[in-house]
DRENGU-569045 format. One record per residue (C-alpha): x, y, z. Coordinates in steps of 0.001 Angstrom, whole numbers, plus 524288, in hexadecimal, padded with zeros to 5 digits. Layout:
BEGIN
XYZ;...
This chain:
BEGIN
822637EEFF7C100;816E47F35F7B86D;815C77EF7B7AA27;80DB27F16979E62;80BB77E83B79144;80CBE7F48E787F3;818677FBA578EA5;821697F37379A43;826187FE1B7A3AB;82AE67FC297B1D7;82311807BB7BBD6;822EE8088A7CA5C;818C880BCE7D2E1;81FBF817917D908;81804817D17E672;81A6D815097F28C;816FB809DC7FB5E;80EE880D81807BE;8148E804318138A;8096680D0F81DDD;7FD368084781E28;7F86880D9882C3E;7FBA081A9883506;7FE0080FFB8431A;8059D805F9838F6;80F9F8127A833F4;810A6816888428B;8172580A498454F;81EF0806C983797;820097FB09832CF;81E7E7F5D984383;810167F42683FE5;811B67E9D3838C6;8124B7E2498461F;8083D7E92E84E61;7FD5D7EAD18429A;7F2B57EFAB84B84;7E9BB7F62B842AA;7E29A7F1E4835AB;7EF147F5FA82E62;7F32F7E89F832E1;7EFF57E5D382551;7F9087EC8581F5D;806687EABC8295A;801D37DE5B82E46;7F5FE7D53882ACF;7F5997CD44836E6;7F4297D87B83F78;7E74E7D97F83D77;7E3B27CF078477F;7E6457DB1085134;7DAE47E2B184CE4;7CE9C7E1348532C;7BE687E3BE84AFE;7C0707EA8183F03;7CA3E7F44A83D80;7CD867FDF8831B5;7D7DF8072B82E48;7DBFA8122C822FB;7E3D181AA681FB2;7EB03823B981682;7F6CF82781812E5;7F9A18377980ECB;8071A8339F804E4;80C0883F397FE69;81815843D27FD45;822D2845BB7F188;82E058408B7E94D;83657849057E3F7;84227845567D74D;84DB784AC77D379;852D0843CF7C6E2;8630E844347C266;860ED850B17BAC3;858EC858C07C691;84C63857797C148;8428C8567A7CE75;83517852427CEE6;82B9C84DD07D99B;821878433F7DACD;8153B844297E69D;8091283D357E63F;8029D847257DD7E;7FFE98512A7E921;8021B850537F83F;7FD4B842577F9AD;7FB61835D97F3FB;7EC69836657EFE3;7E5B982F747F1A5;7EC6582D7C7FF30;7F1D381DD580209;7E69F8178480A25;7E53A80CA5814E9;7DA2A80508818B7;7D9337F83F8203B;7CF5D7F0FF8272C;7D0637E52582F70;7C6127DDDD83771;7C9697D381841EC;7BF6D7C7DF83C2C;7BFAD7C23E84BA6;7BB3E7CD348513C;7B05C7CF9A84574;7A97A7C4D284B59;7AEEE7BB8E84084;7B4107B04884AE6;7B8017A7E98425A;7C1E27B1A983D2C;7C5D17B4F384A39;7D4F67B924849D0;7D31B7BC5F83C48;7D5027C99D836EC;7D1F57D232829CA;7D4B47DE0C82420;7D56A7E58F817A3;7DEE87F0CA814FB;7DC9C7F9A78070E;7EBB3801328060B;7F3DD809317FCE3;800788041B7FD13;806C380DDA7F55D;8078381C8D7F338;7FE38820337E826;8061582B737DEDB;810748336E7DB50;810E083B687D1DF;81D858438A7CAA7;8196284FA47C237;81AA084C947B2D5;827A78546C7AEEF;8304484C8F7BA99;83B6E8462F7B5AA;8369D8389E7B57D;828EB83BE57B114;82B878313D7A4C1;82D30827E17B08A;81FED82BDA7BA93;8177F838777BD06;80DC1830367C56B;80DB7824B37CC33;8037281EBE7D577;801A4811917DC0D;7F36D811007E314;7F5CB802777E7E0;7E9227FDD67F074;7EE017F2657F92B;7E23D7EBB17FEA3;7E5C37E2088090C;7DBAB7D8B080CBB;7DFD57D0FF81A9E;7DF347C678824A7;7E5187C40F8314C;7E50A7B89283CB7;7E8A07B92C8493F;7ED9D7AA7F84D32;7F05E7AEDA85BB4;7F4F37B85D862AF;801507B73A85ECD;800BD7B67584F08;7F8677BCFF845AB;7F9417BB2C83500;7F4577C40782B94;7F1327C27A81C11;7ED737CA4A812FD;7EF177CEBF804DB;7F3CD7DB597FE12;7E9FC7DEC67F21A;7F0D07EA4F7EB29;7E82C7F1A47DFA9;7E2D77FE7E7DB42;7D878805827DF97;7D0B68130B7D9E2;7CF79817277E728;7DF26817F67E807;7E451820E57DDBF;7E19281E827CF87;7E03B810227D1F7;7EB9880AE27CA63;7FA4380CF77C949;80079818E77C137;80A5281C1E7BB57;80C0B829967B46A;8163282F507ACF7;81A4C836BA7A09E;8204282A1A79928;82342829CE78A63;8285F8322C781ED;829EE841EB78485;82019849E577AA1;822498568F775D0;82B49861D377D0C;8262085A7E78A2E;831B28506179223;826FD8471079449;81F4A83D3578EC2;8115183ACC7904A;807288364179C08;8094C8284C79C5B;803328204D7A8E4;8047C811D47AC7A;7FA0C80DD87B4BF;7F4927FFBB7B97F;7EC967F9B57C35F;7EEC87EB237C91E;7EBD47E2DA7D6CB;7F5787D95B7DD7F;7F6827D2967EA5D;800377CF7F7F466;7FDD17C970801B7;8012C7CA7780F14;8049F7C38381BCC;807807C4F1828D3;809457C3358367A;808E57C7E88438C;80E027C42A85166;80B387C91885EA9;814627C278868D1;812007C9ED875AE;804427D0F287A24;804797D7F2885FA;7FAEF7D57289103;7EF4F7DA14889D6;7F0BF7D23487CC3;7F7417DC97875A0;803B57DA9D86DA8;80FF37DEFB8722B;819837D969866AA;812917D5B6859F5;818D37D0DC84B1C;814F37D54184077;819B37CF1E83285;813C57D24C82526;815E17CB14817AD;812227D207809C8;812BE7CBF97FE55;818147D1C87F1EA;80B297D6727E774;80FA77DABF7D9A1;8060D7E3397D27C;802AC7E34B7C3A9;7FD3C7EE9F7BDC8;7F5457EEE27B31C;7F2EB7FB777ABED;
């Protein structure tokens, strides 16, 4: 819920939530979460990264495009995209992780970092000005930057924990840097059936955090696991936008 002093009004965000965050990690759904054997461990599962061995980094993007078309009571049709094929720019992925232990840092040995820079959510759609609920949104983009600083310890060889928080903002590197909200509110003028430009826009920076754990059971012969359990805790953030 977004409000301002000079004129209340409830808005929603209108994009959608990107659960993906690495090409091995959507091979194996939501699974992942348990084996977390790559520096997207800090994304699906914190404590993985006890796994990963030196300094290891990994990015990505994500080609979302694609189209929503409406069909209101009376027939009137109108479609919404991300203002040409794709979402532009593109949602990214970036993390780095370095085992601390293996740095040469042996007082830190078993401990882990990383640092993962993600857009959580698709950036824009966009609806053409004469559509049928063009008083309600023409444009709407969400270029959330979730920057998730995080640790890791390995306690044996059977339990590892993970921490870490979730730092969401705006960037100018990500879209306009802000949240919008375009439509053709107020009053019609003239011979036209629609009001004028009217934007709400806003910019803010919350925090959540994050916890978890993972087991590994059995190892085969040659240390590797052969069962592993892999449990994740997010905590709620609420953003407040100023604009």
């Amino acid at each position: 819920m977004i409000g301002t002093t000079t004129n209340p009004s409830i808005l929603e965000a209108r994009a959608f939530r990107i659960f993906d965050q690495s090409a091995a990690a959507m091979g194996q759904g939501a699974a992942f979460t348990a084996a977390a054997n790559d520096p997207s461990a800090i994304y699906y599962n914190p404590a993985g990264l006890t796994q990963l061995e030196g300094v290891q980094t990994s990015a990505g993007l994500l080609f979302a495009g694609g189209s929503v078309t409406f069909t209101s009571p009376t027939g009137d049709k109108t479609r919404g995209d991300a203002g040409g094929g794709i979402a532009v720019p593109p949602p990214t992925h970036l993390y780095l992780t370095a085992n601390l232990g293996d740095l040469g840092f042996k007082s830190f040995d078993g401990i882990s970092a990383g640092l993962g820079i993600i857009s959580s959510f698709g950036t824009a759609t966009e609806y053409p000005d004469d559509g049928p609920f063009s008083t309600a949104v023409t444009s709407a983009s969400l270029p959330l930057v979730n920057i998730k600083p995080t640790l890791a310890y390995k306690i044996n060889d059977f339990l590892s924990i993970g921490l870490g928080a979730d730092i969401y903002t705006f960037a100018s590197f990500l879209g306009e840097g802000q949240f919008e909200l375009q439509s053709r509110a107020g009053a019609p003028i003239g011979p036209i059936s629609r009001g004028p430009p009217t934007e709400f826009n806003g910019t803010g920076t919350t925090a959540g955090v994050n916890a978890s754990v993972m087991l590994t059971p059995f190892r085969n012969n040659a240390g590797q696991p052969i069962a592993q359990l892999g449990l994740i805790y997010r905590s709620q953030a609420t953003l407040d936008l100023r604009g």
